[in-house]
C-alpha positions in Angstrom: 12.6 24.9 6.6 10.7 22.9 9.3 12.8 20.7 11.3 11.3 17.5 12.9 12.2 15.8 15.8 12.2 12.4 15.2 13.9 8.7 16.6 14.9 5.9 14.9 17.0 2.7 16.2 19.6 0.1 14.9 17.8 -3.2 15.1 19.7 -6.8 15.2 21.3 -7.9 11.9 23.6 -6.5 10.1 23.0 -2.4 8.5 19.1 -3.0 9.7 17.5 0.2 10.4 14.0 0.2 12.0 12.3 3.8 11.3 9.9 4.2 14.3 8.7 6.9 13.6 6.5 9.1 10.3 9.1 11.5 11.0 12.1 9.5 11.7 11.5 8.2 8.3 10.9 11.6 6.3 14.0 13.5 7.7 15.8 10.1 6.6 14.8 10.8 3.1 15.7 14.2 3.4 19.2 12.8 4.8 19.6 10.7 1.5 18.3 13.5 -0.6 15.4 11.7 -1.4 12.8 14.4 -0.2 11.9 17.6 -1.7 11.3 20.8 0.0 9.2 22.9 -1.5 9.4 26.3 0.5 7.1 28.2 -2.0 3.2 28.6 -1.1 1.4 25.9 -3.2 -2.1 25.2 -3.9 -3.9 22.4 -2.4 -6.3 22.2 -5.0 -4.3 19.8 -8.0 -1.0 21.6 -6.9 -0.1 19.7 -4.6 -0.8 16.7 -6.6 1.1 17.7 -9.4 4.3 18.1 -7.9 4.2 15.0 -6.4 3.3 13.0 -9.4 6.2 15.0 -11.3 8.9 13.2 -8.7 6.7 10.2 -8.1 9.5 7.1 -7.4 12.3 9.6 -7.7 11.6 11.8 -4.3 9.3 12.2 -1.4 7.9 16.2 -1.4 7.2 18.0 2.1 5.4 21.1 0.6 5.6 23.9 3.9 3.4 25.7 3.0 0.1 25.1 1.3 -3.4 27.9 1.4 -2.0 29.0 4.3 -2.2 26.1 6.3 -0.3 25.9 9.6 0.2 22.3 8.9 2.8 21.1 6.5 1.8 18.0 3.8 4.0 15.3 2.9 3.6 12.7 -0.1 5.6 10.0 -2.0 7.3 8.7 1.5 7.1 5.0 0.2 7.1 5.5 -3.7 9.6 3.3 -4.4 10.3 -0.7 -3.5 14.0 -0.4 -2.7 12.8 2.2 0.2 10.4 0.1 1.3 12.9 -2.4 1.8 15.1 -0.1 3.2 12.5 1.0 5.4 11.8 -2.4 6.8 16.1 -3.2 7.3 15.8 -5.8 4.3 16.7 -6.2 0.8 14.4 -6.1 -2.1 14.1 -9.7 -2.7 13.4 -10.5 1.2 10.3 -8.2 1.2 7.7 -10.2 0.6 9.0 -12.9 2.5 9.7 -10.5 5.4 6.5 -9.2 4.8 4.4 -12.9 4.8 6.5 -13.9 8.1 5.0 -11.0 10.1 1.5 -12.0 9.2 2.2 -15.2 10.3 4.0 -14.6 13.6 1.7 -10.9 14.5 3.4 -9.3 17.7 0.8 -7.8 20.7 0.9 -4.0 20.7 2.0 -2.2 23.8 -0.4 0.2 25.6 0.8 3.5 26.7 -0.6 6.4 28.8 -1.7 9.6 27.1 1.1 11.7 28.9 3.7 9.2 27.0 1.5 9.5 23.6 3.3 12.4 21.3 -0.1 12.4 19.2 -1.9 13.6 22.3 -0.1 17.1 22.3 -3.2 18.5 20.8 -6.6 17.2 21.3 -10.3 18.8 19.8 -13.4 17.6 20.6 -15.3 20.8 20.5 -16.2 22.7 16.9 -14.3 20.7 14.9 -14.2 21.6 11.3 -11.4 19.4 9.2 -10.9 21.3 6.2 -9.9 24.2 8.8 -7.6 21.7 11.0 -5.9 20.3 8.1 -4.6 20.5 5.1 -6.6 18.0 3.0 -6.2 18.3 -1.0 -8.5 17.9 -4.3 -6.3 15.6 -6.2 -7.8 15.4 -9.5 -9.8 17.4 -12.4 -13.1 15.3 -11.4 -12.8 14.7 -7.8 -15.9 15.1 -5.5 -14.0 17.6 -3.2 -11.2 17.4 -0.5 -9.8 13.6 0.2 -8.2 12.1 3.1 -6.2 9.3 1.1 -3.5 7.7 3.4 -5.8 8.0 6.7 -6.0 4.5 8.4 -9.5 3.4 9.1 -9.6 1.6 12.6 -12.5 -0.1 14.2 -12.6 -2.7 17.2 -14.5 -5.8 16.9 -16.6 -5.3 20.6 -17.2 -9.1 20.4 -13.1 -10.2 20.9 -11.4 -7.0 21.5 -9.6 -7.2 18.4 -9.1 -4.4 15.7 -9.1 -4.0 12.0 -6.9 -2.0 10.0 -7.5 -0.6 6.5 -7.3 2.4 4.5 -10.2 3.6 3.1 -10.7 7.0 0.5 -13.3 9.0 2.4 -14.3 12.7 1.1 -15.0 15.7 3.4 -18.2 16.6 2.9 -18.7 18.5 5.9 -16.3 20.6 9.0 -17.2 17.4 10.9 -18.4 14.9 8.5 -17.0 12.3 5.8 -18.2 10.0 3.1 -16.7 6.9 3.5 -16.1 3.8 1.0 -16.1 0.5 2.4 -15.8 -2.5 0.1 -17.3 -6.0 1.1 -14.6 -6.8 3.7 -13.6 -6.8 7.4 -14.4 -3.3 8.3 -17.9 -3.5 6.3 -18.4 -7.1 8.6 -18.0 -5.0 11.8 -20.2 -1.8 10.5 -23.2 -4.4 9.8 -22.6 -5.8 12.7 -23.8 -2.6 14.5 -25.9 -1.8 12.3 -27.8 -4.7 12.8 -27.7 -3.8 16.3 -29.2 -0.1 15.6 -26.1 1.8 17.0 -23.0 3.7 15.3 -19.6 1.7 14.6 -16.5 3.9 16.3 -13.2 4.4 14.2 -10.2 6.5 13.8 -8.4 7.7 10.8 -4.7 7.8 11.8 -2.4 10.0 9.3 1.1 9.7 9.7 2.5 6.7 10.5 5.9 4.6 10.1 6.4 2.6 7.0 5.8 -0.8 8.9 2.5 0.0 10.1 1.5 1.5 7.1 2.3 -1.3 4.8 0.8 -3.4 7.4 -2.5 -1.8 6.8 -2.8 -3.1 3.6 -2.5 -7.1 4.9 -4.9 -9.9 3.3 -5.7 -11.5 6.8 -8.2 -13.8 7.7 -11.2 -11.6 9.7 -9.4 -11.4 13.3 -6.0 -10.4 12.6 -5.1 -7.2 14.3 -3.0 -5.3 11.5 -1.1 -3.3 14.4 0.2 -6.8 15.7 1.6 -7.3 12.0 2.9 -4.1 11.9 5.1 -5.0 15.2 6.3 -7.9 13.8 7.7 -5.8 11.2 8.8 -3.3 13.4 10.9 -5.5 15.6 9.2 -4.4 18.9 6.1 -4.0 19.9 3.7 -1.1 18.5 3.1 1.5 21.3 -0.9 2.6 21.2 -2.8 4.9 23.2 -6.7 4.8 23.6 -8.6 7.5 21.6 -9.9 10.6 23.6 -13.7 9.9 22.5 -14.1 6.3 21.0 -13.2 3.0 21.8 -10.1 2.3 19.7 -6.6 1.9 20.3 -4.6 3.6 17.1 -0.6 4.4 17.2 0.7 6.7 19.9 3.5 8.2 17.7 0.9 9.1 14.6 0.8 12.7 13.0 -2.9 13.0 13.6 -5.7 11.1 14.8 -9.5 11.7 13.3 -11.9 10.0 16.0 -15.4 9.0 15.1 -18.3 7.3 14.5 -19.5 5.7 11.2 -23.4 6.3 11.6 -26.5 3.2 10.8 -29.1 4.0 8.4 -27.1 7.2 6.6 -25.9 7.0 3.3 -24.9 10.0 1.4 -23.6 10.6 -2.4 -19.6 10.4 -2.9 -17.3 10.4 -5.4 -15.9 10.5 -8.3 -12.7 9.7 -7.1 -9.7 9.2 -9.2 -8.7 5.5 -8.4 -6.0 2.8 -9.0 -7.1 1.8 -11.8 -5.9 5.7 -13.2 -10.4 5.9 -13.7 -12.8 7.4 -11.6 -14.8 5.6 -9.0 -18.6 7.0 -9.8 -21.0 9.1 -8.0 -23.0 7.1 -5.5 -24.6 6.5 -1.8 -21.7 5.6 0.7 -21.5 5.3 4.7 -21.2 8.5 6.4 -18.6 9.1 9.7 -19.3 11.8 11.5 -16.3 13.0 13.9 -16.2 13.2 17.2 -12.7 14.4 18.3 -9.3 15.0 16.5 -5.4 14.7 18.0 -2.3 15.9 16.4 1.2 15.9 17.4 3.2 19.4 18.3 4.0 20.3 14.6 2.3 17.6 12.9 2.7 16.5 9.2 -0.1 15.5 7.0 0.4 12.6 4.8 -1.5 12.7 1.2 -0.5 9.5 -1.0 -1.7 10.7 -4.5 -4.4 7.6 -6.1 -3.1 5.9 -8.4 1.1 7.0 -8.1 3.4 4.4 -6.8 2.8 4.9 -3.2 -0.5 4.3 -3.6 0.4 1.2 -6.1 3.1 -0.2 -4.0 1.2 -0.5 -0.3 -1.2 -2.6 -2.1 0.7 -4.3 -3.9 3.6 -5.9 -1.8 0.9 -7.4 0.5 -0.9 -8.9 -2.7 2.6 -10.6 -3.4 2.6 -12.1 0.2 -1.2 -13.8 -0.1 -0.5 -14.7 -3.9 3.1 -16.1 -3.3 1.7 -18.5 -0.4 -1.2 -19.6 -2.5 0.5 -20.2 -5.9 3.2 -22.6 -3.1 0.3 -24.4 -2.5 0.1 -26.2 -5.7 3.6 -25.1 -7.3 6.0 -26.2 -3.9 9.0 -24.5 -6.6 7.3 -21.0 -6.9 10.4 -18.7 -6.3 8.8 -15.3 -6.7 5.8 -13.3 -8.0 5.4 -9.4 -8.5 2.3 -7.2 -9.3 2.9 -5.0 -12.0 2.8 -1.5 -11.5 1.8 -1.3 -15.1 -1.3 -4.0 -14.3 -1.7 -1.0 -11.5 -0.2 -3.7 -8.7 -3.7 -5.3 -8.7 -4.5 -7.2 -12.5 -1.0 -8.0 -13.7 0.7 -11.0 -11.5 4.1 -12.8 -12.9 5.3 -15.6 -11.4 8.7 -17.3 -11.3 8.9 -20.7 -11.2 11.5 -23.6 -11.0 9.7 -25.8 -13.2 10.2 -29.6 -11.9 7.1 -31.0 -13.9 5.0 -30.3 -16.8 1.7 -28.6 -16.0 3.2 -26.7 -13.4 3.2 -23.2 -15.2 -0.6 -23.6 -15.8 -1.3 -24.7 -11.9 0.7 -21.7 -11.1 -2.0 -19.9 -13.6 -5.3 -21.4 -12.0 -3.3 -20.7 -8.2 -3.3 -17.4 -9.1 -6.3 -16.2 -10.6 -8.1 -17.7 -7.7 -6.1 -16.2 -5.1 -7.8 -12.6 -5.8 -10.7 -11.8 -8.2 -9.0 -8.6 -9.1 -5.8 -10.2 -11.6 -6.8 -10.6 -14.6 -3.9 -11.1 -16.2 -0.9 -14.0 -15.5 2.4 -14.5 -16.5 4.0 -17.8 -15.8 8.2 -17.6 -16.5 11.2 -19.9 -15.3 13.8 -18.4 -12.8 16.2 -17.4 -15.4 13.5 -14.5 -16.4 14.1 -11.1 -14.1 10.2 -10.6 -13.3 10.7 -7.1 -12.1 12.3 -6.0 -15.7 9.2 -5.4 -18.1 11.4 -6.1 -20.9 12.3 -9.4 -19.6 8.6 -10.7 -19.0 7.8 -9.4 -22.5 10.6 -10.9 -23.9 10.0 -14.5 -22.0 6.6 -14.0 -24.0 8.2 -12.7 -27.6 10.6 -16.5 -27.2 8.4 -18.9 -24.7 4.9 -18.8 -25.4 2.5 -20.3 -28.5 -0.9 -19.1 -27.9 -2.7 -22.3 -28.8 -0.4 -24.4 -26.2 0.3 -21.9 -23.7 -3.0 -19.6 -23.3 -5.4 -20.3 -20.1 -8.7 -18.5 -21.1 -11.4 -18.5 -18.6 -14.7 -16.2 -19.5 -17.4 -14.7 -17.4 -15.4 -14.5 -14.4 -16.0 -12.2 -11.2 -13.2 -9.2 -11.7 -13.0 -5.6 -10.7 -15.5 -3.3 -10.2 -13.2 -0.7 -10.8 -12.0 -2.2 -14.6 -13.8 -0.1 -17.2 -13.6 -2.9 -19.8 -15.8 -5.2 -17.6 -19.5 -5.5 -17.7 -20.2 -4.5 -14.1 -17.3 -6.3 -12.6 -17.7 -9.7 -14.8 -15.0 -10.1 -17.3 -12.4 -12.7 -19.1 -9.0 -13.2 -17.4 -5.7 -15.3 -19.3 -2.8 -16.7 -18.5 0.6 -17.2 -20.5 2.4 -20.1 -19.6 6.2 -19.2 -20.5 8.0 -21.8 -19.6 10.4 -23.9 -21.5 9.2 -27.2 -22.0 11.1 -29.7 -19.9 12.1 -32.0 -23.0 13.5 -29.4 -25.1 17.1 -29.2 -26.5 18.9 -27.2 -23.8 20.5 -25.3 -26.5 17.6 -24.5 -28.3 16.7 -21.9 -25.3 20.2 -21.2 -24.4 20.8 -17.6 -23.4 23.5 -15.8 -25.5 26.1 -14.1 -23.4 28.7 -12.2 -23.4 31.8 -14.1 -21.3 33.2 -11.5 -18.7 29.9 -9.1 -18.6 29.0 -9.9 -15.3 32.6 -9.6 -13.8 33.8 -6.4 -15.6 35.3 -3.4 -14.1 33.4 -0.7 -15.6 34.7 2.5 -13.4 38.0 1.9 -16.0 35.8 3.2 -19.1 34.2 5.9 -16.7 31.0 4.2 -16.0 29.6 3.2 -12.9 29.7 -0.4 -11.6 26.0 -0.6 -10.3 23.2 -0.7 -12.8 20.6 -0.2 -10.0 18.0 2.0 -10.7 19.0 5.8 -9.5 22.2 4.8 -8.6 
């Protein structure tokens, strides 16, 4: 078994752990019995993948060995919300909250030398071929090739200094080359930008990093927030960084690895399919081209692989969805309480929200809030704060009791939606909203929830049961 040195420290407030590190995180897993190691050889071609979707939300895998490789791959490290949580020393129902305060109150990073930088125990600038360097897998039937999935995209804005933080899916198409999708936002801005200009944009692709800055990654900022700064807000203490070896970008000192680079103006080259969110393939098509310049790795490094479409993949974007859609729906609903994208609505098309309703018309608002907060949901469900919005069976339930489709139903056609949504026409489709509250002027004991007196209080160890009904508990 590969042992991992690793740190971690006890942060103000009471049982908070803050996991510094990738590591100090995985051999915490592994400490809880919530990581798998898998000692056998495994294939990185769909193997890999299928192991980790057979535990997905149950354990975190560390497969040793894998074609050989001298580097070992981790997956599943966040595939659950309660770890998360745990991860960030706060309960489940502070998350988001936790989560919107950091992006409101970023921390600066801290700068560090490259002799105090653990990811620069290994640098390569010359002959660099990834797919010999690292362990990267194929993770489904139709996939273009090799995939770097959980590798941080980070680029510097020349003009203020300030970064940008993303993941994007690129494909290795090359020992020193990678297609690279980039969607119309920040890190798009900033490659036009220098494009414009005639010259290259420099990144890095950092894999292997603590939960915080990971899940800070994944923040809906507005275009000048420096995602590291969020992710030392969540950390409690400032991010350490180190400059790259060949680019000019700043990326986490204590990463696994670090891909430098350049993504090049006036080259586009076919990528994809990829196996998305969505549980579809992205097609076939022309996509931006990085071509690498340099790559640094720890002593013993880990590669990180989140499998599309598991919860990992689902969760990272979809607790900082919850953090932009909770602070919008406020906006016009003050009473909002809580919201939660689905993992069945693939954390991007299913919102529910939880309201106290104080005046009629307020579920709706909460509707139209919502489905302009992000063109991807297509789907709302507005309940009152009696309805658990986490428990499926609850929602569906608040539907089955609460909702009459010719009061209730928000319909709005030809709107802009997902790309990625097979049943749209190019990205244009219908969305809907449920409004599910109880009308304000009904007999309170027309919607009165039966219950059983005692239930809540009961001692169940007596009749051999246990006395938590959390989930793997």
């Amino acid at each position: 078994m590969i042992h991992i040195t690793c740190r971690n420290r006890r942060v103000r407030g009471a049982n908070a752990v803050a996991f510094l590190s990738f590591r100090a995180w995985l051999q915490h897993l592994r400490n809880t019995d919530r990581l798998l190691d898998v000692e056998v050889e495994v294939s990185l071609r769909y193997e890999v993948a299928a192991i980790a979707k057979r535990v997905d939300g149950q354990k975190a895998v560390l497969f040793h060995r894998t074609d050989g490789a001298p580097v070992p791959v981790a997956s599943g490290l966040v595939s659950h919300r309660r770890w998360i949580a745990e991860a960030l020393g706060c309960g489940q129902v502070d998350l988001v909250h936790k989560f919107r305060e950091a992006c409101e109150q970023p921390v600066p990073v801290v700068r560090v030398m490259e002799t105090e930088a653990p990811v620069y125990h290994q640098v390569q600038v010359d002959e660099i071929d990834l797919l010999k360097t690292l362990p990267i897998p194929t993770h489904h039937e139709h996939d273009a090739g090799p995939y770097i999935t959980a590798g941080l995209v980070i680029v510097r804005d020349p003009s203020t200094r300030k970064q940008n933080v993303a993941i994007h899916r690129l494909q290795v198409t090359g020992p020193n080359r990678m297609g690279v999708l980039l969607l119309p936002r920040h890190t798009l801005h900033l490659f036009r930008q220098a494009e414009a200009a005639g010259r290259p944009l420099e990144c890095a692709v950092v894999i292997g990093v603590d939960p915080a800055t990971l899940l800070a990654s994944q923040a809906s900022t507005p275009f000048g927030v420096d995602e590291l700064e969020i992710a030392s807000a969540l950390r409690g203490e400032p991010l350490p960084v180190v400059r790259c070896r060949t680019v000019d970008v700043d990326v986490p000192a204590e990463a696994e690895i670090v891909i430098e680079g350049r993504i090049l103006p006036d080259v586009r080259e076919p990528e994809g399919p990829f196996g998305e969110f969505p549980r579809y393939y992205g097609p076939r098509s022309d996509k931006h081209v990085i071509e690498v310049t340099g790559v640094l790795m720890r002593e013993n490094p880990v590669y990180h692989t989140i499998v599309p479409a598991g919860y990992e993949h689902l969760l990272l974007g979809g607790i900082p969805r919850e953090a932009s859609l909770f602070e919008t729906v406020r906006q016009l609903v003050p009473t909002v309480r809580a919201v939660h994208m689905t993992p069945g609505g693939s954390c991007r098309y299913h919102a529910v929200i939880s309201i106290r309703k104080t005046e009629e018309g307020q579920g709706k608002n909460a509707i139209l809030a919502a489905l302009a907060n992000s063109f991807d949901i297509k789907h709302v469900v507005v309940v009152d704060q009696d309805v658990d919005i986490y428990n499926p069976e609850e929602v569906e339930w608040a539907i089955a009791t609460r909702f009459q489709a010719d009061r209730d139903l928000v319909l709005v056609s030809n709107s802009q939606g997902s790309k990625l949504d097979p049943s749209t026409d190019d990205g244009v489709g219908s969305k809907m909203g449920l409004d599910c509250t109880v009308p304000l002027n009904a007999d309170s004991f027309r919607f009165r929830r039966i219950a059983i007196p005692g239930f809540a209080e009961m001692d169940w160890s007596r009749y051999g049961l246990k006395n938590s009904f959390e989930e793997g508990e």
